[in-house]
N, C-alpha and C positions, 0 to 999 in steps of 0.2 A: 201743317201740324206734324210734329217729328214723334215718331211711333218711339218709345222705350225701350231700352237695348233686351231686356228678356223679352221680347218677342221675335227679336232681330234672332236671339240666340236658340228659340225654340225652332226656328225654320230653319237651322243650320244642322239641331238633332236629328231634323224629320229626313233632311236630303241624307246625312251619315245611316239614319236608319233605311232607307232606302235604297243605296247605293251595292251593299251588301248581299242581298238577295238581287240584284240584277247581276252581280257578278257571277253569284252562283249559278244562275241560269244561262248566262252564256258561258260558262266553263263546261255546265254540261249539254251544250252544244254540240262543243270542239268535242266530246267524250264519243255523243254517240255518232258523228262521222266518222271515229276512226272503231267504230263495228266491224270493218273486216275485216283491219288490221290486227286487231282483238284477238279475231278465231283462229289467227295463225301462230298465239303465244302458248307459251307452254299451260297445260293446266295448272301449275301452283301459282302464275303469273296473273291466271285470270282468263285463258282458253279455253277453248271445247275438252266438255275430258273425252276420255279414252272411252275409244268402240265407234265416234261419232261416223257415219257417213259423211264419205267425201265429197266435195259439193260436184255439180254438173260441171264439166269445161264448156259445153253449151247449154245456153238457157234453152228451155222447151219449147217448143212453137207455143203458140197462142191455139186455142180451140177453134176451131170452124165452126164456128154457129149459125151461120146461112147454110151449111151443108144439108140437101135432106138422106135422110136413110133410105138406104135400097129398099126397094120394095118386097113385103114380106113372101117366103115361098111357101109356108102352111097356110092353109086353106081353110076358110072359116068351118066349124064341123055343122052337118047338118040335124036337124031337130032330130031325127034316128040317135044320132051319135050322142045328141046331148042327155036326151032320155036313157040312153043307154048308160052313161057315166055319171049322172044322178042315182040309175038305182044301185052300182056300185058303188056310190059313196054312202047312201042309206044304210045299206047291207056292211057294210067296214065300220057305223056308227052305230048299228046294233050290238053286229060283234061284240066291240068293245065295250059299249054298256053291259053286254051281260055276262065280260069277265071280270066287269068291277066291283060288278053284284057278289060274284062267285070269290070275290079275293075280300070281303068284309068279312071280318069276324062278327059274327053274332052275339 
């Protein structure tokens, strides 16, 4: 059985509509691999503007994340000490409640 020429003709629309946005997507491909050549154009061309930091000439190590940290040289405080800097925190939260009292207008 021989198909009809507008259907022959409608799959010919669909590839032309098609074909156009695949162009576009590989054009901006090619665009964004030339990103560092980019940052090197002037700014009215389309560069980095003015004031930008200059990139590294070496990239940065990578972070050591199996490294462990020295071991701490303060010393945990003892319950004395902790009680002790409880009630100076109590005593600086008074304080200040009772100059916020003092600074309300009535």
């Amino acid at each position: 059985m021989l198909r009809p020429r507008k259907f022959a003709s409608k799959i010919h629309c669909k590839r032309q509509s098609f074909i156009g946005p695949a162009l576009a997507c590989a054009g901006s491909i090619f665009l964004v691999s030339c990103s560092t050549v980019l940052s090197e154009m002037p700014t009215q061309v389309g560069g980095l503007p003015a004031g930008t930091p200059q990139r590294p000439a070496v990239a940065p190590e990578y972070p050591a994340v199996h490294e462990m940290p020295p071991p701490r040289t303060a010393a945990v405080l003892t319950e004395e000490e902790k009680k002790k800097v409880e009630a100076e925190l109590a005593a600086m939260r008074a304080e200040q409640a009772r100059r916020a009292k003092a600074s309300l207008p009535e």
